[in-house]
C-alpha positions, 0 to 999 in steps of 0.5 A, spaced: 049 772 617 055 772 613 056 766 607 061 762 612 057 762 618 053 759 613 056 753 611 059 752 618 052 752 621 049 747 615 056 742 617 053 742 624 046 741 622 048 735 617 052 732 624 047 733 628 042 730 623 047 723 623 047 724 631 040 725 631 040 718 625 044 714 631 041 715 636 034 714 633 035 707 630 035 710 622 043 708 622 044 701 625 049 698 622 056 701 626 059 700 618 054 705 616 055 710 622 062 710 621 061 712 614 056 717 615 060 720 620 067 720 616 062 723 610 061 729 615 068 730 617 071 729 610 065 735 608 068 740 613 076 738 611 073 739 604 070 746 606 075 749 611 080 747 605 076 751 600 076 757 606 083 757 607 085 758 598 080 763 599 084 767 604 090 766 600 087 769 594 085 774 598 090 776 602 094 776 595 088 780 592 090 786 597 097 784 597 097 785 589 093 792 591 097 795 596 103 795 591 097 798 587 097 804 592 088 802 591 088 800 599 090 805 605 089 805 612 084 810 612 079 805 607 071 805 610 069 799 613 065 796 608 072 796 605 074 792 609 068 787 611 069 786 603 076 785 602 076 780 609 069 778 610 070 773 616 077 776 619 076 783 619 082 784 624 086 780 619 085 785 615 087 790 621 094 786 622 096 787 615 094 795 614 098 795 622 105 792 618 104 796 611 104 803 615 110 800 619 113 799 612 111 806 610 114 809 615 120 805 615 121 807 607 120 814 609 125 814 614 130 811 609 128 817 603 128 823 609 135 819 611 137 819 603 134 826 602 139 828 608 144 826 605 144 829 598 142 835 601 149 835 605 152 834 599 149 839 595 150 844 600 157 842 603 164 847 602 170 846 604 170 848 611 178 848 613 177 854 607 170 858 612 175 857 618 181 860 616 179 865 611 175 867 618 181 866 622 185 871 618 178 876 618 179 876 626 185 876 627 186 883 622 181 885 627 184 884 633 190 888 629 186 893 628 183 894 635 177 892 633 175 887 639 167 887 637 168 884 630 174 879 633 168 877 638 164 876 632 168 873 628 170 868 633 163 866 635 161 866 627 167 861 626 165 856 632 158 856 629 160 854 622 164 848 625 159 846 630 154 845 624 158 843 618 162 838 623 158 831 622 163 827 625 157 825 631 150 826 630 150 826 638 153 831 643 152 833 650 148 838 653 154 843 654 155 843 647 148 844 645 148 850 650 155 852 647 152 852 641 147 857 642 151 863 646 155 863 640 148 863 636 145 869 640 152 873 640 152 873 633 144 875 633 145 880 638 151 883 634 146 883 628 140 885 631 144 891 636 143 887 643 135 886 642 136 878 645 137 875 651 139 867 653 138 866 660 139 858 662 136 855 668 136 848 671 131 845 675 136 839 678 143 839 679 147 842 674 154 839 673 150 830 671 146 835 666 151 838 662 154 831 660 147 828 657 147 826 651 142 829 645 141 829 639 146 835 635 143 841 632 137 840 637 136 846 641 138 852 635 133 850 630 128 852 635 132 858 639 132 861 631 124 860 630 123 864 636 126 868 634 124 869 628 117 869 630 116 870 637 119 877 636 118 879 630 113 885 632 118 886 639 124 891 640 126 886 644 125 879 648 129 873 652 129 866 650 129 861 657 132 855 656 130 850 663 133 843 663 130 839 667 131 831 668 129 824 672 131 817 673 129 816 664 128 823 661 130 829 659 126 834 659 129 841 655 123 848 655 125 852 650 121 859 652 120 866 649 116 872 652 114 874 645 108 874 642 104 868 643 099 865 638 091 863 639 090 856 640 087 855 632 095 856 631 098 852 636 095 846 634 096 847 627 103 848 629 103 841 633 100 838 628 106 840 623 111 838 628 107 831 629 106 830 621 109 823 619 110 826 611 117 828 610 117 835 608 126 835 609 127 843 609 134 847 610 134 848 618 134 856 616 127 855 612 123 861 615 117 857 614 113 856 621 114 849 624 117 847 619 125 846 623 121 844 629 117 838 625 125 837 622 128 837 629 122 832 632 123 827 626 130 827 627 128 825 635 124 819 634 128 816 628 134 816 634 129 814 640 123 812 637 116 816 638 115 816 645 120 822 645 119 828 641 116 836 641 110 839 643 108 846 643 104 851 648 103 858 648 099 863 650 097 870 646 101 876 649 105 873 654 110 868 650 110 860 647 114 854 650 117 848 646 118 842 651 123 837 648 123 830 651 129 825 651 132 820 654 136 821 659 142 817 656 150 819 659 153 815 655 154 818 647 152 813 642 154 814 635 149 813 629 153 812 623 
């Protein structure tokens, strides 16, 4: 039995002593009833104070040793019986609200870190455009349609990712985006790649949902890069599917696939809390997915997000869950 349980249970003996005084005559003066009964009264006010300086010093303790960085959530049992002996679930509520805060502090340092990226890597972007315009327009001059072509879909590339006046876009922004993106590969790569589009619902209220900007390419990109990096060629699907509260995007390829060790150490990587802030070019795998999967659940919390499955040889798909918003909230 632990010490407060205990002493709880000798203020009930001495209760029941005086009860037990009283009913077999030993008190019989009311005065002296009275006196023996505040007497037991005081007691259990004068332990149930001490208890609750106790707690406070406590709860102080591990407050003092939290900013230590000695607690984590993770701590073993025997911690916690140690440090809340009589609460445990006290101690529960504590550590819930420190990783609340520690999440709220890492998403704060992914923000600044975000910005500070964008400020390192940020150019003159009227100067990109126009240096490209001049480049395409002396192509067109020249009878040069394919290097025109290009060069526009590079140009729209360039000012769909360095704009930063919306941090949402529609979904036909999105898909904009990415015909520009696989027409670029494609004049790289010599027309290995395929973009088909596929919708499950009817197309025309799906195109003007709301996501998150820069979702989709980052994910294109790493299929391309890892699901076909041993293929001469492959196709890249995207589904769009919706209900009455989501939207529900498929990111397929046809490439390689991997086994199922690999799959749940890539959906580990995406689902990791740990800020790991990369370029969105990064070619680590995993990395532009767990990027794109924090953006989603700081805008909308972590029941949306990314998850991958894939079956070696015939392919891997990334499903993307968003809410289904069609009207567009800007974030500053």
């Amino acid at each position: 039995m632990k010490w407060m349980d205990r002493v709880w249970a000798l203020l009930v003996l001495a209760a029941a002593a005086v009860l037990g005084a009283l009913l077999c005559g030993h008190i019989v003066d009311a005065k002296q009833a009275q006196t023996a009964l505040l007497l037991v009264a005081t007691t259990a006010l004068l332990v149930l104070a001490g208890t609750l300086v106790w707690i406070g010093k406590q709860l102080q303790d591990i407050l003092r040793r939290l900013k230590e960085q000695e607690y984590t959530s993770l701590l073993p049992n025997e911690e916690k019986n140690k440090a809340l002996p009589f609460y445990p679930q006290l101690w529960d509520a504590v550590m819930n609200q420190v990783d609340m805060a520690k999440e709220s502090d890492a998403a704060e340092e992914y923000e600044r870190q975000a910005a500070l990226q964008a400020l390192q890597s940020q150019i003159n972007p009227h100067f990109l455009y126009n240096t490209l315009e001049c480049i395409r327009g002396q192509a067109l001059m020249d009878g040069n349609t394919s290097v025109a072509d290009m060069l526009e879909a590079l140009g729209n590339f360039f000012r769909y990712s360095i704009s930063r006046r919306e941090n949402v876009v529609t979904l036909a922004d999105e898909i904009n985006n990415i015909r520009s993106y696989m027409l670029i590969q494609n004049y790289r790569f010599l027309n290995r790649y395929q973009f088909e589009l596929e919708f499950l619902e009817d197309e025309e209220p799906l195109l003007g949902c709301y996501v998150p900007k820069l979702t989709l390419q980052p994910i294109v990109e790493n299929a391309l890069i890892h699901g076909f990096q041993n293929q001469k060629s492959g196709c890249v699907t995207l589904t769009v599917d919706a209900s009455d509260s989501m939207l529900m995007l498929t990111v397929s390829d046809d490439g390689e696939g991997m086994d199922a060790a690999v799959l749940e150490e890539l959906n580990r990587k995406i689902q990791s809390r740990q800020t790991l802030l990369r370029k969105p070019a990064s070619h680590g795998n995993g990395i532009a997915l767990q990027n794109v999967n924090r953006r989603i659940m700081m805008l909308y919390g972590r029941s949306y997000g990314l998850h991958a499955y894939s079956t070696p040889g015939r392919g891997t798909d990334v499903e993307i869950i968003l809410p289904r918003i069609t009207k567009a909230k800007v974030t500053p």
